[in-house]
N, C-alpha and C positions, 0 to 999 in steps of 0.2 A: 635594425633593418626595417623600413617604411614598409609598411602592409602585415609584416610576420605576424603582429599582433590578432589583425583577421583572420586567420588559416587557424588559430586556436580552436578544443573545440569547447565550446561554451557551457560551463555548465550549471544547473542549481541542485543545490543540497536539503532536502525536508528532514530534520532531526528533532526530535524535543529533549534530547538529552544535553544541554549545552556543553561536557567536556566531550562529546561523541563528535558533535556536528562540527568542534574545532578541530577535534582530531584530524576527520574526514577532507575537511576542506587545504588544512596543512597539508597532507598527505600528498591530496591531488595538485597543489599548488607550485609543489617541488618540482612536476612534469613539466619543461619545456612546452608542449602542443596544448596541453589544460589549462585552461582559465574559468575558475570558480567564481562566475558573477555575483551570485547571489546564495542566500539561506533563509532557511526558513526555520520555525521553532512550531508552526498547527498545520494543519490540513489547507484552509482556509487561506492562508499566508500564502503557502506554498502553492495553490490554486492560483492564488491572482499573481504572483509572482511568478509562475510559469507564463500564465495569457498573455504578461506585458513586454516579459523581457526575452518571448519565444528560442529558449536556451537550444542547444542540438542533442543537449541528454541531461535530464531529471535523474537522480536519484533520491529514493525516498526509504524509509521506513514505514512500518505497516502501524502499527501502536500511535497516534497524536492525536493529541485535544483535539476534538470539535468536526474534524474529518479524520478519517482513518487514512495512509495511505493508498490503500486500497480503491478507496472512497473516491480519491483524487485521481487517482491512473483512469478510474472509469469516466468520470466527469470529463478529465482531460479527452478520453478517447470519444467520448458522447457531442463533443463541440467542435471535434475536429481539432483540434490542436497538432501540430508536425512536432512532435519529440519525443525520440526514443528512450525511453521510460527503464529503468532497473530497479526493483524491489533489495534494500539491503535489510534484513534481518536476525534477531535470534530465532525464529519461530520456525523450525523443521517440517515444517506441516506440509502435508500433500493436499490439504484442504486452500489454503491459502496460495499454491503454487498454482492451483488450477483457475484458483479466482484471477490471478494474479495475469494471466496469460489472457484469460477472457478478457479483461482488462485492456488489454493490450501492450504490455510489458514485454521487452525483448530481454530482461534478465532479470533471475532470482537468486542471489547470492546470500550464505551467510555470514555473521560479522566477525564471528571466526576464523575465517579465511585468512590466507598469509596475507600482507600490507599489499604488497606488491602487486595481486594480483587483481587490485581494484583497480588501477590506471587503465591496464592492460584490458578489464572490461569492458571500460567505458570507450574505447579503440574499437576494439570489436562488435558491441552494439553501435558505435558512431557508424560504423560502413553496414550494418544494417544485420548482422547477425545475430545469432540467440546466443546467451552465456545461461545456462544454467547449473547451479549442483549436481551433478552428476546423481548422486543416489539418493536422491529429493527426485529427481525427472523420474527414475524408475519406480518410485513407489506412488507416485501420483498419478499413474496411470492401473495402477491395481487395489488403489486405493476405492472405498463406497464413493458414488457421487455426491455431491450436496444437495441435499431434497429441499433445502430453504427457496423461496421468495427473495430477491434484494428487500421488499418490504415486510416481509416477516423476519429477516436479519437485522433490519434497525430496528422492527420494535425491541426485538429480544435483546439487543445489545443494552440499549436502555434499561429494559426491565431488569438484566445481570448487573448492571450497577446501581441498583437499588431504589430507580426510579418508578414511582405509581402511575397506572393507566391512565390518571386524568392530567395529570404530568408532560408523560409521554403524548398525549393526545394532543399538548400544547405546544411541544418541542417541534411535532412532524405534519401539525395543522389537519391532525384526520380527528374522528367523533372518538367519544372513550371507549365507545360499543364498537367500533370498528379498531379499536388497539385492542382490545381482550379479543375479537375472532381472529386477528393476527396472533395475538400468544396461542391461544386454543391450538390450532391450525399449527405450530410450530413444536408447540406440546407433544401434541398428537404424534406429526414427524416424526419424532428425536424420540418415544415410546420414554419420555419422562413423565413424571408424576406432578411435575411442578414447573415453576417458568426458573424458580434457580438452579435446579436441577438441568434442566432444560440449556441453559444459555451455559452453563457449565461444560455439560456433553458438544453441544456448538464448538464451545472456544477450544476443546480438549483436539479437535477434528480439525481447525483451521475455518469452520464455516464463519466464523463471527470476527 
């Protein structure tokens, strides 16, 4: 049928786990009105694969090299980009749900979830509504707030994987004296003893 192809709604997939993102994309691909243009495997990818190919809904994961999904929703949302955005996860966190919305993500779903009820998401964020886990939305609202910086959350993420301040100082183009008062300062926060200690309690919470 000439045009049907347009009425699709368009989507991209950010995954780094390559039997996942196949998975995902089969899945959705079965749907008659879904069409899976593109994938991604980093942050970064999926960044500029969103800007170019402006899909009508992103789905991503939160965990990928070099940007987190997270990372990406915000960026997206920071440049204006028009696409309604869903976080799909393992990560139960009322820390990450919250980021996730500041973001600007109209859904947080887990990978858990029946098959089926992913199509049916990306439907109902397409016409502009929220999908979230039911008992993920309730605890994230009684859940502690997150006391981090965005910039005392990348240093720390860094520092939890075992990166040195003068390291990290070169990753995020700041002074190394200005990445240790970002640990300190994040330290302090988090009433850790240490920066592994520290970015641990973070990731434990959903802040990092």
């Amino acid at each position: 049928m000439p045009g049907a192809k347009r009425d699709k709604i368009r989507v991209v997939i950010a995954e780094d786990q390559v039997m996942v993102l196949g998975a995902l994309a089969a899945l959705l691909e079965m749907e008659d009105d879904i069409e899976v243009v593109a994938r991604a495997r980093n942050g970064e990818e999926a960044l500029r694969t969103v800007q170019q190919l402006r899909p009508d809904v992103f789905i991503t994961d939160i965990e990928m090299p070099k940007l987190t999904g997270l990372e990406v929703a915000a960026e997206l949302k920071r440049r204006s980009v028009p696409v309604r955005m869903i976080i799909l996860t393992t990560f139960a966190r009322a820390g990450y749900l919250r980021r996730a919305l500041a973001a600007g993500a109209s859904g947080y779903l887990l990978k858990d979830m029946p098959a089926e009820q992913l199509a049916e998401a990306v439907r109902r964020v397409h016409r502009g509504l929220r999908v979230i886990d039911p008992q993920l939305a309730a605890e994230a609202w009684s859940d502690e707030p997150d006391p981090l910086t965005e910039r005392e959350r990348q240093v720390l993420r860094h520092a939890g994987e075992g990166m040195a301040s003068a390291d990290i100082a070169i990753e995020l183009n700041l002074s190394e004296g200005t990445v240790r008062n970002y640990l300190s300062e994040a330290i302090s926060k988090l009433g850790a003893a240490n920066r592994v200690e520290a970015a641990r309690l973070a990731r434990a919470k959903g802040w990092l």
